[in-house]
C-alpha positions as CSV (number, residue, x, y, z in Angstrom):
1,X,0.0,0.0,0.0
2,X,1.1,3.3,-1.2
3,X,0.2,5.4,1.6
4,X,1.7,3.3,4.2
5,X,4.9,6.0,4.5
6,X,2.5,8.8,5.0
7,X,1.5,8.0,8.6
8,X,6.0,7.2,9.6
9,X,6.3,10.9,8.5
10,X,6.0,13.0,11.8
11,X,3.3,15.4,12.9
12,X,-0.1,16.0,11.1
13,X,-1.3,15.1,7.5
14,X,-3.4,17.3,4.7
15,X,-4.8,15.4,2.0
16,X,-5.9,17.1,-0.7
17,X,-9.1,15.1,-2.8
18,X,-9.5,17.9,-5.3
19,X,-7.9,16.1,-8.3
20,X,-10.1,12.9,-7.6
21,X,-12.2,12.5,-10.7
22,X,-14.5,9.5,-9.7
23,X,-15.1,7.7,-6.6
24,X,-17.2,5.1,-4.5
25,X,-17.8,3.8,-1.6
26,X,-14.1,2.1,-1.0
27,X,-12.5,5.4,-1.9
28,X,-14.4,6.7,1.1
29,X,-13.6,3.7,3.3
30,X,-10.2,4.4,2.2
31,X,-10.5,7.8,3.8
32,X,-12.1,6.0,7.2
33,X,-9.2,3.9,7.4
34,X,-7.0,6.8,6.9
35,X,-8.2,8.6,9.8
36,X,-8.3,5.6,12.0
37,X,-4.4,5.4,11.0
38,X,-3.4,8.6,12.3
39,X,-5.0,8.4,15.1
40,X,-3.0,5.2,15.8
41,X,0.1,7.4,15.5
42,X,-1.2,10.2,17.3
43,X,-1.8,12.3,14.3
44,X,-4.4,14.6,12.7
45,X,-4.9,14.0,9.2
46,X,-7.5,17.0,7.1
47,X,-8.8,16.0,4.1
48,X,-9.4,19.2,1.9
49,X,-11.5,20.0,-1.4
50,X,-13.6,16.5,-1.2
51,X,-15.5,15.8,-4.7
52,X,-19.2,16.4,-4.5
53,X,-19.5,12.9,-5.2
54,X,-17.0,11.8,-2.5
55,X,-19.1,14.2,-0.2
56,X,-22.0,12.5,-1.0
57,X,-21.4,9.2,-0.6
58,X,-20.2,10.4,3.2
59,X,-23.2,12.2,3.4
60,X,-25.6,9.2,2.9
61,X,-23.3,7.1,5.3
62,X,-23.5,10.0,8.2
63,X,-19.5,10.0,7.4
64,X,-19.5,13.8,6.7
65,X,-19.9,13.9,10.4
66,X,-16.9,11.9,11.4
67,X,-13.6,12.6,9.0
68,X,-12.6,15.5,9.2
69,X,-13.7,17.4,5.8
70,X,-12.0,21.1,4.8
71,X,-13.4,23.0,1.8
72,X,-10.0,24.3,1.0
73,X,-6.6,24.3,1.6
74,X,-6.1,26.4,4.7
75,X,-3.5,29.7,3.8
């Protein structure tokens, strides 16, 4: 798995979705397995610019309410 060497890297993580094109339910169980990974290392992770259809798909799942969702990259 790719992301793997994401959660060695110290302090907290930004992921930006914007440039995901299509997505399903395992993309968003991805993202739910994410979260619960930096929490194992004591970490924050934001994911920022989520697809409408990402968004929905959360949405339907009460997700929305549990990862934590950014419009934009902060400045």
């Amino acid at each position: 798995m790719q992301s793997r060497g994401m959660f060695e890297k110290h302090g907290d993580i930004q992921v930006d979705l914007s440039e995901v094109i299509r997505s399903d339910s395992a993309g968003v169980a991805l993202l739910v397995e994410w979260m619960n990974e930096a929490h194992r290392h004591n970490q924050e992770i934001q994911f920022l610019n989520m697809p409408a259809q990402m968004l929905g798909i959360a949405r339907v799942s009460s997700l929305d309410q549990v990862l934590p969702l950014h419009r934009e990259l902060p400045q």
